[in-house]
N, C-alpha and C positions, 0 to 999 in steps of 0.2 A: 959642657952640659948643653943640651940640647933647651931649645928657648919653644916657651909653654905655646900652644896656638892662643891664638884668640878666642875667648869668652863668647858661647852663642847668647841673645836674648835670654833663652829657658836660665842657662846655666847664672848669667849674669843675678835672675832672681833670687834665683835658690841660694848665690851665695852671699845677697842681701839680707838675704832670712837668715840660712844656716851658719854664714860665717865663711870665711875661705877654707880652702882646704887643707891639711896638715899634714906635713910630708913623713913619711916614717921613720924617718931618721931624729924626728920630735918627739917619739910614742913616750917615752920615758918622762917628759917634762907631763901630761897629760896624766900621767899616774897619781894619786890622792895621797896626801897625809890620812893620821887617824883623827884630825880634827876636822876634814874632809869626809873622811871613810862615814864618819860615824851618821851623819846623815844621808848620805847615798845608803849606807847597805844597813841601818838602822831604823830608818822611819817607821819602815813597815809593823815591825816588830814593838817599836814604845806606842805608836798610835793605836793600837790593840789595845792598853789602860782604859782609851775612849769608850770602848763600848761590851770589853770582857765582861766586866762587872755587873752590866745591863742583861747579858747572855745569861748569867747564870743565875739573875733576879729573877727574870721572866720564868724561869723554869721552877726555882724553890716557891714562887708566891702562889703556883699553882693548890702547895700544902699548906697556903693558909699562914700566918704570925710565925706560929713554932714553929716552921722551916727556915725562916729567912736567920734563924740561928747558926745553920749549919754554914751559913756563905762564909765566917770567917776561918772553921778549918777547910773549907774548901778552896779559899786563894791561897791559904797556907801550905798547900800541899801540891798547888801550882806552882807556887814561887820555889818549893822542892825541889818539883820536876825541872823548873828554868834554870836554876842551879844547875843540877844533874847534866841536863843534855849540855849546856853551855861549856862546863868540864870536857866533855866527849867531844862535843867539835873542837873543841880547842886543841884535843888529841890528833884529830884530824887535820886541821891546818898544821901540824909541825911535824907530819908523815906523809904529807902531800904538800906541801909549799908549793907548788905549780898549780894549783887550786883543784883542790878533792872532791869536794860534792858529795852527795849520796853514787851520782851516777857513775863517777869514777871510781869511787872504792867499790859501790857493789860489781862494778863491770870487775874488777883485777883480781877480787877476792872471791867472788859469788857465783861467777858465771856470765856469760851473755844475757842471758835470761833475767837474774836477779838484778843486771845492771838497767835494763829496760824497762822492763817493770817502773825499778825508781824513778827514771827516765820520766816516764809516763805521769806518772805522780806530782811529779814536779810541775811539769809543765800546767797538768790541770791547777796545782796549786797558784802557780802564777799566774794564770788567767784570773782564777780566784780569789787571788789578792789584788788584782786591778778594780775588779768589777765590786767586792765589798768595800775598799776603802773607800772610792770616789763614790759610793751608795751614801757608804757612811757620812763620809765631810757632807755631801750635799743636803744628809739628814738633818743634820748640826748646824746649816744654814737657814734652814727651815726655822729650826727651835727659834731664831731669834726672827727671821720674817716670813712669817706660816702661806702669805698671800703666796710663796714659790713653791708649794708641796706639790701644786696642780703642774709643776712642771720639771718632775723630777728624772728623766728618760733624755730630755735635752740638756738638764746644765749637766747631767754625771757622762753624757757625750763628750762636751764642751769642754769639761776636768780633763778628758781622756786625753784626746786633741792637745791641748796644752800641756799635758808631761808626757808623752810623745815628741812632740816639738822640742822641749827641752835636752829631752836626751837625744836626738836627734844632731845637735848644736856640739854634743862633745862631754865627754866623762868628768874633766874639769872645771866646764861652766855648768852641768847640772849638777856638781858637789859645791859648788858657790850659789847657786839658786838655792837650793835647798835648805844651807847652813842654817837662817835667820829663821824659818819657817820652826826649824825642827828642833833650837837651842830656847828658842822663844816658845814654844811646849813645853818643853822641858820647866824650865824657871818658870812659867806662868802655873802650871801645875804644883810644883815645889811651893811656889809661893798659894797657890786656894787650899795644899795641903795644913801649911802653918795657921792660916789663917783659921782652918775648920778645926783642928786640932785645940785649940785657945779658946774658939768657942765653945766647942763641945765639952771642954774641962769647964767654963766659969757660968758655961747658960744650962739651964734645966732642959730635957727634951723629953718627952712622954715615950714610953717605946711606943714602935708600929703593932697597930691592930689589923689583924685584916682574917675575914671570914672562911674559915678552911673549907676546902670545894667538897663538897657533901659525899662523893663517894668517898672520900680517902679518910677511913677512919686508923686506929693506933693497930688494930690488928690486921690492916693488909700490908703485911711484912714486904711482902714480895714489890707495891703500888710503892711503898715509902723506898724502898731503895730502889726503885727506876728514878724515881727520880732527885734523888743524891747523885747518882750516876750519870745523869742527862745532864744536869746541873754542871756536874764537873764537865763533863763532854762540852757542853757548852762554853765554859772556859778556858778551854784548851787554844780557844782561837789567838789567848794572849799568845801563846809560843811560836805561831808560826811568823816568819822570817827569822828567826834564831840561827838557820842553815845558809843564810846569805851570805855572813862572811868567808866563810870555807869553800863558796860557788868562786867567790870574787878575789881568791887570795893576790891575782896576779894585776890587781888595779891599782895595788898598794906602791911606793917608795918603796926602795930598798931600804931595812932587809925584810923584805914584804911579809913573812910566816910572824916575824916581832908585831910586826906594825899591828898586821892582820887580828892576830890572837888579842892585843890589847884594845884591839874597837870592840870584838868581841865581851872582852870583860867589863867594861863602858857599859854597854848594851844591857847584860847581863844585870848590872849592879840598878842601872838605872830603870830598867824594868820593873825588878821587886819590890825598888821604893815608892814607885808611880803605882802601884797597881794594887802592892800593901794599901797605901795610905789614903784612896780612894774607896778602895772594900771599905774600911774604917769607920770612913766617914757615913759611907753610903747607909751603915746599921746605923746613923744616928740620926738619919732624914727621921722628923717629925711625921709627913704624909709623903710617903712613898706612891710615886705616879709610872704604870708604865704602857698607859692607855693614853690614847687623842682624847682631851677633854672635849668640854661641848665645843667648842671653839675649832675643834678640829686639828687643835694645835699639838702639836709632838714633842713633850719635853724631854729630852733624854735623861739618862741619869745622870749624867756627869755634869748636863747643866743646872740639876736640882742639888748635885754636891754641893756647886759655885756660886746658887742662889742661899745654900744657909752657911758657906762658909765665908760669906762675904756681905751677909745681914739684909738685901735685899735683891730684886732682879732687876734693878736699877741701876748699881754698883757698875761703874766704867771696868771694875775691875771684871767684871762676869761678862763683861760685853767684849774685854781682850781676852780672856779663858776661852768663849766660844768662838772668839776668831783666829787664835793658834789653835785650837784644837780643828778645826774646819779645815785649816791648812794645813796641818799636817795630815790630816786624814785622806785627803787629798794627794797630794803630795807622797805617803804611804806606799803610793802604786811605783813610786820612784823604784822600790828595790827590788820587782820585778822586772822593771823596766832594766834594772841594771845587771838580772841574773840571769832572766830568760834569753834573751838573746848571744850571751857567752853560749847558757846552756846547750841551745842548740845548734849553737856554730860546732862547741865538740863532739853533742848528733850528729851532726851531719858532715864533719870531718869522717867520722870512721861509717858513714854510708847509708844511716839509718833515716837521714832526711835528707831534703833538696838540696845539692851544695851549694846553692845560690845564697844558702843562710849562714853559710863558713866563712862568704868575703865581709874582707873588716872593710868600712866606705872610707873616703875620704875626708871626714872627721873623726877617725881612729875607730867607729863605733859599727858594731854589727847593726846597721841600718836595714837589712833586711827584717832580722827578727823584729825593731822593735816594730814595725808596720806592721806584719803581722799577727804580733802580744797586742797592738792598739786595736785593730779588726776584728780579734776574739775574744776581748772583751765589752769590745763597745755592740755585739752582738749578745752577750750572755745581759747585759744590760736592756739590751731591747725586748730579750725573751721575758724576762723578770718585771721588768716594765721601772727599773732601778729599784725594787722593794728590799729593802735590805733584810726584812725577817723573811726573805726568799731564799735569800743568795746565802745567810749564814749556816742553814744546815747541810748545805753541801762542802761547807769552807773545814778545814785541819782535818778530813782524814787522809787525804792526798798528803799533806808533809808527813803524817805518822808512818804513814807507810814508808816513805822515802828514809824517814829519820829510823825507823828498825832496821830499814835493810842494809842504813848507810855504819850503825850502829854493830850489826854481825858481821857485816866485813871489816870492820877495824877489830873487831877480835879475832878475825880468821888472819888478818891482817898480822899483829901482833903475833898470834902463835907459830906464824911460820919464821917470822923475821927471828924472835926470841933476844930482841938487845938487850942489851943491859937496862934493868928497870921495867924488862915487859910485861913484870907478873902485876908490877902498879894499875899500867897502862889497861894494860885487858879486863881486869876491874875495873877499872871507872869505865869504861865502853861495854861492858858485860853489865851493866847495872843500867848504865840508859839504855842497851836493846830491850832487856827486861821489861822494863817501866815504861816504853815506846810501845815494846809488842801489846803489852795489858792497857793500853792508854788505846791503841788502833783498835783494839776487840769492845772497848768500850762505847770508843763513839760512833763504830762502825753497827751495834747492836740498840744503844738509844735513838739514833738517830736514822737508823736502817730507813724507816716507813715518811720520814720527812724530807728526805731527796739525799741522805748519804747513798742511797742504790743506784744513782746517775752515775756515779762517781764509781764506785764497784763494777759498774757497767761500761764507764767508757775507759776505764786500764786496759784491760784485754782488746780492746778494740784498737786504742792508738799504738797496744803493741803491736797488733797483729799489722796493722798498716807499718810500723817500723820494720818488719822482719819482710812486709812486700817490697818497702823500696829498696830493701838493702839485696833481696833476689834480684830486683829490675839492673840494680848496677853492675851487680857481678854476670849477670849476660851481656851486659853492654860488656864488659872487661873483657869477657871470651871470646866476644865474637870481634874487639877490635885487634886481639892478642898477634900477635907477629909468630906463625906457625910454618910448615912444612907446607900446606894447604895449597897450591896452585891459585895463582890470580886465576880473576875475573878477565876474560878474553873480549876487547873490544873490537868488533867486525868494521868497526867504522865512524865515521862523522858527519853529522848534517847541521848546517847552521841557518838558522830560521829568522830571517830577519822581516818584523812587526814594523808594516809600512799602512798606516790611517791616512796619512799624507804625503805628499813631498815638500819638503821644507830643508830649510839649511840643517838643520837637525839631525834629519836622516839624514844628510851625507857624510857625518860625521860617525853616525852609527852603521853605515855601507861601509863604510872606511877598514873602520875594527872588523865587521863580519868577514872583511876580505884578507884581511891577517890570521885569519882563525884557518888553520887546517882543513883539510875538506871538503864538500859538498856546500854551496852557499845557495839557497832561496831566500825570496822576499815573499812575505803572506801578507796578502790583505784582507781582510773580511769585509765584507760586501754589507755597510750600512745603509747605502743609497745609493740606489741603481743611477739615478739620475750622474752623479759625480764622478761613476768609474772609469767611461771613455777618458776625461781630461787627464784622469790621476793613469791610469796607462801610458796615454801619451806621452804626461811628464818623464816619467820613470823609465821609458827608453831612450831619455835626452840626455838621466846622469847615469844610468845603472849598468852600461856598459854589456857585460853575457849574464848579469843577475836573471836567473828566472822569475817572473812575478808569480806568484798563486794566487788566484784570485779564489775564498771561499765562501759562498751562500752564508746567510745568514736570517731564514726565513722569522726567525722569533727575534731579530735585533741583539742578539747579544753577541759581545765581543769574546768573550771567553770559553762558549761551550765549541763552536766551531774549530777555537785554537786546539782544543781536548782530542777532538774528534780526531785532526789531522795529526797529531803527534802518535795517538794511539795505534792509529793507522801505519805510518812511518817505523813503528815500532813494532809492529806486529807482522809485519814483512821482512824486516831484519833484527831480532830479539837481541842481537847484541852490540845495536848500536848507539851513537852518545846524541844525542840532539842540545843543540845549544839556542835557546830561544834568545833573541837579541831583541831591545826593547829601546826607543828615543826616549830619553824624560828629559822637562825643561824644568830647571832647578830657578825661583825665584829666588831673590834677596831679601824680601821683606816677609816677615811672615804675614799677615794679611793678604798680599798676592797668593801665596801656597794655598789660598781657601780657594784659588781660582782653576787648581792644578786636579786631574785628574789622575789618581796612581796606579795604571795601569799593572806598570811592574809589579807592584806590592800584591795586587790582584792576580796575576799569572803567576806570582812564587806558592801562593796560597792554593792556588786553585793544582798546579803542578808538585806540592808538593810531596804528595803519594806517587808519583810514579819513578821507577829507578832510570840513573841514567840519564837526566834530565836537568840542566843548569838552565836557571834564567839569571841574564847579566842586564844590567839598565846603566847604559851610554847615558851621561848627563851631557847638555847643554845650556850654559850661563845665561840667565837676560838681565837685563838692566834694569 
């Protein structure tokens, strides 16, 4: 085995921060348990309890006391749905164990088209679960010290930046970060649940009053079910990450589709009881708050659950409720961080994005995607300005779409295969397309006028950019293809050796230019007149039959005169090769390099539209 070089400064940092690097032949040790899994590819999904509940208050209190009735069959028929789809994925991790997705079953089953589409979907989705959760956590920090609302654009940066970094580090140290965050919700929640529950059987509560909004009387049939319907729409935000584990099946231990399917069911189970028992509670808040008091202060709901299920807002215990719940909210962006950049490393494996986002880094992890998911969200953050009743009407209709289309190709899926048991199978995946399709037309119609239309609008757009890069590649493909075609006929060689001075330097880069085939000159461009006698003189003392070129430079620049003459040289003979040779002095220290002028780097740049045309840069060491 070949022995590693030596660590530069840059690298030395990075792997002070990042961690060293991990050889491939590790990738399998790097892989999660389901007591792992379930916070990397679950956060996203239970931290939704936090603020579901709040989404579909805000919409029923619009109709006044006698709306805020409906919210219990309305989580009840979430908790359906989360059932339902969670079944279907599960169908889907044990018919794709190499990790299915929407975007790979709709691609296999659907078409190119259907599979992009999801594609599309997804991704806005996971922008838009970075940029609501860390909204959210940083809401939730608020509630308890209001003097930070005025700075809510820099700390949900700062959220970003730090689970970024995490995942950044490796798949198995950001399912160890994670755990304590997302187990410590869980039980803190269970636990303000028991607590409210106890109270609310042995203390009296008054129901909530609240004044019904003047136009919405018993007979506008049509005003009272918009908003049932928006209300649900609203709550639909619980479901999304639901589709994570089926993204991530291959992060799992062996036998990954087991492992995979039981985080899910975890997930699944632990969702309905968190998000039951908060609805619950929420109809027994005394005075129902979903306005900044005078105080300017922003109490969520979940901490007005925790303030009467725990008897005061004093209670240590309501000050650890909002500080798991903060953190996971937080924390939440983990499971796009963990799905977006698989996702579109399989993008752009088969051509549809940059392949730069296919390589795995040297800490097992698609390190390109996640800088990118961190850069587009922490931009939907700044447009928003972090408001989170911004960002949530654009949030689940992007997974809905993905979960119908990922939904009709597991039944198109089933009907071709026809195993044994396919008629089960295609039922329970034919009942969640169903329920997905009328769940997408729902939120996509309540919500149309309150920014779901971005979202409608930017589908078609990232596909159509999909379907350009995937043309961009396949002309590259043609035109490097090994055909019949007759080369390219070179007439010749000319090698141009970049002489500012003579120094020991150049005669190391004379040296090489004299090795090179062909034609050899020295070009000098003419900085100061005053300096070109001596620097000639020199130059007939090492340069042996080198021709010098001496070129004008009436505007001082070094680079337009080199253009001039290559252009020229080329435009008298169209088929020849010019080889620009260039001295560079390579320091040791970086601090010195601030002393260095990069010539090279400037001639590759400035040369590098024209065919034909190599620039090489001879280094020389100094001390």
């Amino acid at each position: 085995m070949l022995d590693s070089p030596k660590p530069s400064a840059l690298q030395r940092i990075r792997r002070a921060l990042l961690g060293a690097p991990i050889p491939s032949s590790q990738a399998h040790h790097e892989r999660l348990t389901p007591f792992f899994g379930l916070p990397v590819f679950s956060s996203d999904s239970l931290s939704s309890v936090a603020y579901a509940t709040e989404a579909i208050l805000g919409v029923l209190i619009l109709g006044g006391s006698g709306f805020l009735n409906h919210q219990l069959w309305i989580a009840l028929a979430l908790i359906l749905l989360i059932v339902i789809i969670a079944f279907s994925y599960q169908q889907t991790i044990h018919a794709y164990p190499s990790g299915g997705g929407s975007y790979i079953v709709a691609s296999e089953n659907l078409g190119e088209t259907a599979g992009l589409f999801a594609a599309a979907a997804l991704l806005v989705d996971y922008v838009l679960t970075v940029s609501v959760s860390i909204a959210a956590g940083v809401l939730a920090i608020t509630a308890l010290y209001p003097f930070l609302l005025k700075h809510l654009v820099l700390l949900s940066l700062f959220c970003i930046c730090i689970v970024a970094f995490a995942n950044l580090r490796g798949v198995r140290e950001s399912g160890a970060i994670f755990a304590f965050p997302t187990y410590g919700f869980v039980v803190s929640i269970l636990t303000m649940i028991g607590f409210g529950a106890y109270r609310a059987m042995t203390t009296h509560t008054p129901p909530q009053v609240l004044d019904p909004t003047p136009w919405l009387g018993k007979e506008n049939t049509h005003a009272v079910l918009f908003i049932i319907l928006r209300s649900f729409a609203a709550g639909c935000t619980a479901l999304t990450g639901i589709e994570a584990v089926s993204n991530g099946v291959q992060a799992f231990r062996p036998p990954e589709a087991q492992n995979a399917a039981k985080v899910l069911r975890w997930m699944a189970f632990l969702l309905s009881i968190l998000f039951l028992g908060i609805s619950l509670l929420a109809m027994k808040l005394p005075h129902l708050s979903l306005l900044p008091n005078d105080d300017k202060h922003y109490t969520t709901v979940a901490y007005q659950v925790a303030v009467f299920a725990f008897g005061n807002s004093h209670s240590w215990m309501v000050y650890i409720v909002q500080l798991f719940t903060a953190l996971i909210l937080i924390l939440a962006a983990n499971t796009a961080f963990a799905d977006f950049p698989r996702l579109t490393s399989l993008i752009a494996r088969d051509g549809y994005l940059p392949r730069y986002l296919a390589r795995l880094g040297d800490k097992l992890v698609f390190h390109n995607g996640i800088l990118v998911l961190a850069g587009a969200a922490g931009a939907l953050v700044v447009i928003f300005k972090g408001q989170l009743d911004l960002l949530l009407p654009l949030y689940a209709i992007g997974v809905f779409a993905a979960f119908t289309l990922s939904q009709v190709g597991m039944v198109v899926h089933w009907l071709k295969l026809r195993e044994p048991g396919w008629q089960r199978s295609i039922a329970i995946n034919a009942v969640g397309a169903a329920l997905c399709g009328i769940v997408l037309v729902i939120i996509a119609y309540t919500k149309f006028m309150d920014g779901a239309w971005v979202v409608l609008l930017l589908l078609p757009i990232i596909y159509a950019v999909f379907k350009l890069i995937k043309a961009r590649y396949q002309s590259i493909d043609r035109q490097l293809t090994m055909n019949d075609e007759p080369m390219p006929v070179m007439t010749g060689h000319i090698v141009l050796l970049l002489v500012p001075r003579v120094n020991r330097g150049i005669l190391t880069a004379l040296e090489y230019a004299k090795r090179l085939r062909g034609e050899c000159q020295a070009v000098h461009v003419t900085l100061n007149d005053k300096s070109l006698p001596e620097l000639q003189r020199n130059w007939k003392q090492i340069s042996g039959d080198v021709e010098l070129v001496v070129l004008p430079s009436p505007y001082r620049s070094l680079i337009d005169p080199m253009l001039a003459y290559v252009d020229k040289l080329k435009k008298s003979n169209p088929g020849i090769v010019i080889t620009v040779v260039v001295a560079e002095a390579v320091s040791t220290k970086w601090y010195q390099k601030l002393l260095a002028e990069s010539v090279a780097l400037q001639l590759k740049t400035a040369l590098a539209s024209r065919r034909n045309v190599v620039v090489a840069n001879v280094r020389y060491f100094l001390n």
